[in-house]
C-alpha positions as CSV (number, residue, x, y, z in Angstrom):
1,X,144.6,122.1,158.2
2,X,140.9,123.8,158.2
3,X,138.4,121.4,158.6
4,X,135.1,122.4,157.0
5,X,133.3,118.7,156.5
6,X,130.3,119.5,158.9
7,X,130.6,122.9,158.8
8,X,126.8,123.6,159.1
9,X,127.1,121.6,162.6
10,X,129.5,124.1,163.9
11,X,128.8,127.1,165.6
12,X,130.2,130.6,164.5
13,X,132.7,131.1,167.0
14,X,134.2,127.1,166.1
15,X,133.9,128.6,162.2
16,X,135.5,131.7,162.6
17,X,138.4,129.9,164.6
18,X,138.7,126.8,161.6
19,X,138.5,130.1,158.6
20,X,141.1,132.3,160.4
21,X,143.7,129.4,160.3
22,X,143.7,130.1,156.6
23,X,146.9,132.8,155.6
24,X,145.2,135.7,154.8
25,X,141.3,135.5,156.4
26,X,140.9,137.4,159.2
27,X,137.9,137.7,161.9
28,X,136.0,140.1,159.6
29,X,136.5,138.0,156.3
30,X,134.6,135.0,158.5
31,X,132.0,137.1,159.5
32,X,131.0,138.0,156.1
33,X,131.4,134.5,155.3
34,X,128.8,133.4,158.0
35,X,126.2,136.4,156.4
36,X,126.8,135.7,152.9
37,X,127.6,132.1,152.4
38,X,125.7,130.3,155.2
39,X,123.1,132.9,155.8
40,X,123.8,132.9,159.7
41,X,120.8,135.4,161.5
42,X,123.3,136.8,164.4
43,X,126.3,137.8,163.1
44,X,127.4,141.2,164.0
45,X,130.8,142.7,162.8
46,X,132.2,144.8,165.8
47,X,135.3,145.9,163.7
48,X,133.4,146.8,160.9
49,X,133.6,150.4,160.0
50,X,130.5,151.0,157.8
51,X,128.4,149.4,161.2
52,X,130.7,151.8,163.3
53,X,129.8,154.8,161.6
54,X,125.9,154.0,161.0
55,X,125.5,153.9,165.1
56,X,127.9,157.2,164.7
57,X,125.0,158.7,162.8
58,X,122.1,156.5,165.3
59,X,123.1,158.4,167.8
60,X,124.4,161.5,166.6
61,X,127.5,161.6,168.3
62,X,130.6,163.5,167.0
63,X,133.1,160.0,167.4
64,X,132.9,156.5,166.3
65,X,131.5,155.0,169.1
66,X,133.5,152.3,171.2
67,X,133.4,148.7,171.5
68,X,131.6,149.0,174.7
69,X,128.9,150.9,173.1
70,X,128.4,149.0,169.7
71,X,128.3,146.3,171.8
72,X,125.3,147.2,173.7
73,X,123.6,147.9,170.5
74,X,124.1,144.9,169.5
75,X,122.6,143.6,172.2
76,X,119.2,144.8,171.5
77,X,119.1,143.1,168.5
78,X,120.3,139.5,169.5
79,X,119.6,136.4,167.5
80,X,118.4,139.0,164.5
81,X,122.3,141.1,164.4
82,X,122.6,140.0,160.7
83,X,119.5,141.7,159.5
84,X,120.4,145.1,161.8
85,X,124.1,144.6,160.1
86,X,122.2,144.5,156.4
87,X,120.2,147.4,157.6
88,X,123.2,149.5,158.9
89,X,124.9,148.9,155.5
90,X,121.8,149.8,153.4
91,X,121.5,153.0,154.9
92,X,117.7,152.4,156.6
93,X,119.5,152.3,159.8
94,X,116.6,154.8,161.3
95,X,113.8,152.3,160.5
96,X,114.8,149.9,163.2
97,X,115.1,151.9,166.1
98,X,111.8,153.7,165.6
């Protein structure tokens, strides 16, 4: 059973772990519920393709990068990874970095 009752108290790790119990919500479906439904500032999607290929096109590199390196981007933008995320997505990706 998913237990949501204090939901706000919980961080997004102990979220993503109550969502993905339901059949059929996976890791990426919590993210986006933690950006869209309860407006969480540092949530950053590492399996997310449209994020994968934005740093793709940061960087200018001819392969989606790896884990290891979206990671480390991420890192830069810690406790703010939701707005970089909304940025990647929206196609301003080059206004951050400058």
């Amino acid at each position: 059973m998913v237990n949501i009752d204090n939901i706000d108290s919980l961080t997004d790790e102990e979220i993503i772990k109550e969502l993905i119990k339901v059949k059929g919500i996976g890791k990426w479906t919590a993210e986006m519920f933690l950006i869209f439904s309860l407006g969480r500032m540092d949530v950053f999607s590492l399996q997310n393709l449209g994020i994968k290929k934005a740093v793709q096109g940061l960087y200018i590199i001819p392969e989606l990068p790896n884990r290891e390196f979206v990671i480390n981007f991420s890192d830069n933008f810690k406790l703010y990874r939701t707005v970089v995320t909304l940025c990647l997505w929206g196609g301003t990706n080059k206004v951050i970095i400058k």
